[in-house]
C-alpha positions as CSV (number, residue, x, y, z in Angstrom):
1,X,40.1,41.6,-52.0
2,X,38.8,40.4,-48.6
3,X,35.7,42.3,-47.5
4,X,36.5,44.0,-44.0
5,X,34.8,43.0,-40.9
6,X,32.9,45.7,-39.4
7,X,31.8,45.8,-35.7
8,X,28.0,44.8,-35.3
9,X,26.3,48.7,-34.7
10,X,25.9,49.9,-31.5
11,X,23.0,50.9,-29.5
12,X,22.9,54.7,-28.9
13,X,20.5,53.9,-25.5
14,X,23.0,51.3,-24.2
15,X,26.3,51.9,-25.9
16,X,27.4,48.6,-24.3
17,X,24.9,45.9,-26.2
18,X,24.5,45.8,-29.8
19,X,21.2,47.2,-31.5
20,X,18.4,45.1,-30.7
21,X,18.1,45.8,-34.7
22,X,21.5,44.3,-35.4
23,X,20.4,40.9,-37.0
24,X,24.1,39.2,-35.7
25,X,23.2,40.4,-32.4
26,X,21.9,38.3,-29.7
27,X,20.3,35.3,-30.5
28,X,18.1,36.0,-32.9
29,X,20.5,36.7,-35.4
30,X,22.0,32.9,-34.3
31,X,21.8,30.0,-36.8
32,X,19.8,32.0,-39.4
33,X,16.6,32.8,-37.4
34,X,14.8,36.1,-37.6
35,X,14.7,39.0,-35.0
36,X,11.7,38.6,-33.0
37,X,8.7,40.4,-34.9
38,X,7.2,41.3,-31.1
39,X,6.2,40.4,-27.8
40,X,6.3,36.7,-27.4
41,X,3.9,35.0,-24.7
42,X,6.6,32.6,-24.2
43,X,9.5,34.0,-23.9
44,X,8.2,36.2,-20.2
45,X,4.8,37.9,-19.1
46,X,3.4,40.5,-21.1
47,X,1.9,43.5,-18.8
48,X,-2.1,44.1,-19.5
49,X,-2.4,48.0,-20.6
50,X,-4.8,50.0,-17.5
51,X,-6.1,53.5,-19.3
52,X,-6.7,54.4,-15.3
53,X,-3.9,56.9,-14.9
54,X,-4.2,58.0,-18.4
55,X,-7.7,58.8,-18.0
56,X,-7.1,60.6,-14.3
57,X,-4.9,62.6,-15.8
58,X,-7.6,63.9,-18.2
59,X,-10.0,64.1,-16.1
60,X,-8.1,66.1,-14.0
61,X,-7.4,68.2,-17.2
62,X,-12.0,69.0,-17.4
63,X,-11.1,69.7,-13.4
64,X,-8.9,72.5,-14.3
65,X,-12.3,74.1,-16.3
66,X,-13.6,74.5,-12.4
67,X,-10.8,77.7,-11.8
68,X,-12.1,79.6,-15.0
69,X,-14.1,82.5,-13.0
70,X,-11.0,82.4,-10.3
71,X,-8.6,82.4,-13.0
72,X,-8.5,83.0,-16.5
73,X,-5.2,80.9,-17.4
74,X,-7.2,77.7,-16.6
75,X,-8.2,76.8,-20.1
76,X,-4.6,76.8,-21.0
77,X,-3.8,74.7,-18.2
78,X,-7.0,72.6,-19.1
79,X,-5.6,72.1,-22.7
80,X,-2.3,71.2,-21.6
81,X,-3.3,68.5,-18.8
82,X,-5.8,67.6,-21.0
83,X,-3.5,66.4,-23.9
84,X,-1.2,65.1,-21.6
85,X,-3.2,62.7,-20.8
86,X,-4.8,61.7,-24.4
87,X,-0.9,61.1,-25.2
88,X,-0.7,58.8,-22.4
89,X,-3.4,56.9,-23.4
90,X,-2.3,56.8,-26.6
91,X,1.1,55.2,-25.3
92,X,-0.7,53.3,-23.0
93,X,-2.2,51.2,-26.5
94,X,1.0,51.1,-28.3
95,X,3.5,50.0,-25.5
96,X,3.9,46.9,-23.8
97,X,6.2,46.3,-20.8
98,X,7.7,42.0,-20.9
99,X,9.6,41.0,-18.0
100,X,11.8,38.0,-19.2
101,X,14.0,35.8,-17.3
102,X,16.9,38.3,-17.9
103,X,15.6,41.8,-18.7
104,X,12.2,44.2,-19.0
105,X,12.0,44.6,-22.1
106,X,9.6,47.5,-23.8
107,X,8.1,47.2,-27.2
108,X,6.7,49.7,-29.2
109,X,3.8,47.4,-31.1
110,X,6.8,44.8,-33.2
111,X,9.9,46.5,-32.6
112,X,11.4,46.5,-29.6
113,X,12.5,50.1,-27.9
114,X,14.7,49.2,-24.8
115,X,16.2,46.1,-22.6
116,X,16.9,46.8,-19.4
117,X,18.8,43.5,-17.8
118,X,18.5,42.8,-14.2
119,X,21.8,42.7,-13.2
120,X,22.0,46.4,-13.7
121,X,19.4,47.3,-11.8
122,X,20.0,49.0,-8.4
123,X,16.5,49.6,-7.1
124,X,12.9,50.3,-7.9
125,X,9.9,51.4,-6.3
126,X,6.0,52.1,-7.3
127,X,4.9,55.3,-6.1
128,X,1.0,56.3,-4.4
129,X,0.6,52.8,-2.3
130,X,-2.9,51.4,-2.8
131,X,-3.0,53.7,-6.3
132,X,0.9,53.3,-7.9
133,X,0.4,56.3,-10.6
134,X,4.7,56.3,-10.9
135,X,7.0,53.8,-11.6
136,X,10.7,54.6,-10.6
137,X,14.0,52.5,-11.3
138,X,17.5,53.2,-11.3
139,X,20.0,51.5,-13.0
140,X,23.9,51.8,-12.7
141,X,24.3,54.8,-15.2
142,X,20.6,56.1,-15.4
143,X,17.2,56.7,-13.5
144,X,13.7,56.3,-14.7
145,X,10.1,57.4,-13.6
146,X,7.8,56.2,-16.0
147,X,3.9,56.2,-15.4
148,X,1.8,53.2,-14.7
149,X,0.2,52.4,-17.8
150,X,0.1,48.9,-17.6
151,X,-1.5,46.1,-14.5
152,X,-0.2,47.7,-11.4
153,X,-0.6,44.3,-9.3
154,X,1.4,42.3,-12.1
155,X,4.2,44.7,-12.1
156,X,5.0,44.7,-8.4
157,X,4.5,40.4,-8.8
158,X,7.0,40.9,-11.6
159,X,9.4,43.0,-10.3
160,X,9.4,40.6,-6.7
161,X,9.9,37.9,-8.8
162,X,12.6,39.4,-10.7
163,X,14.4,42.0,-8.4
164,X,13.6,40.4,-5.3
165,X,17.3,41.0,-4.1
166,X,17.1,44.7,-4.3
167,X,16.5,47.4,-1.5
């Protein structure tokens, strides 16, 4: 008996392009070379991590501790912001954002999480002008706002480099 071809599994974030885990998928899995094991220099800029918005966020959290005489919910909504923001700087250490010459690509220490190709880009935009704290793009089936964890300068050069033909 023949063994049966089976499809290469499908990403469940992009049910279009095979898992970026699928070994036959994409080049990696081409002429017997191995997935990529993380970010590689060469391959497109690597964004810096920036604790800055990670680290406003918690210190707005110790601002909250200000309303206590006013109001006695404000250690809860100390706590909360407070986390928040320890979670984003955790994220801040473990993600890295690579623009490549087709896709931004976002990787989770070696694996890779998410490609996100050009082409289906419709538009983008850093929010807060002199101080981006938000980082919005839409794509054909989805929208993202995602906070600026990463070199806020290299970004926008990035993203003019890359999407300079969008609105």
């Amino acid at each position: 008996m023949e063994p049966l071809d089976t499809p290469a599994p499908m990403d469940p974030l992009q049910p279009d392009q095979p898992s970026p885990a699928d070994p036959a998928a994409g080049s990696a899995g081409q002429a017997g070379q191995a997935a990529p094991a993380g970010p590689d220099p060469e391959a497109g800029v690597i964004l810096a991590p920036r604790p800055w918005v990670p680290l406003g966020v918690v210190a707005l959290g110790l601002a909250c501790l200000l309303l206590l005489p006013l109001w006695g919910g404000a250690i809860w909504l100390a706590l909360a912001e407070g986390l928040f923001g320890l979670v984003l700087l955790l994220q801040s250490q473990l993600l890295r954002l690579q623009f490549t010459a087709d896709a931004l690509l976002v990787w989770s220490r070696q694996s890779l999480l998410r490609r996100f190709p050009y082409d289906a880009w419709l538009g983008w935009r850093l929010f807060w002008g002199p101080l981006p704290v938000l980082f919005y793009f839409r794509e054909q089936r989805s929208i993202h706002l995602l906070p600026v964890l990463f070199d806020a300068t290299t970004l926008r050069q990035q993203l003019r480099q890359h999407l300079s033909a969008l609105p």
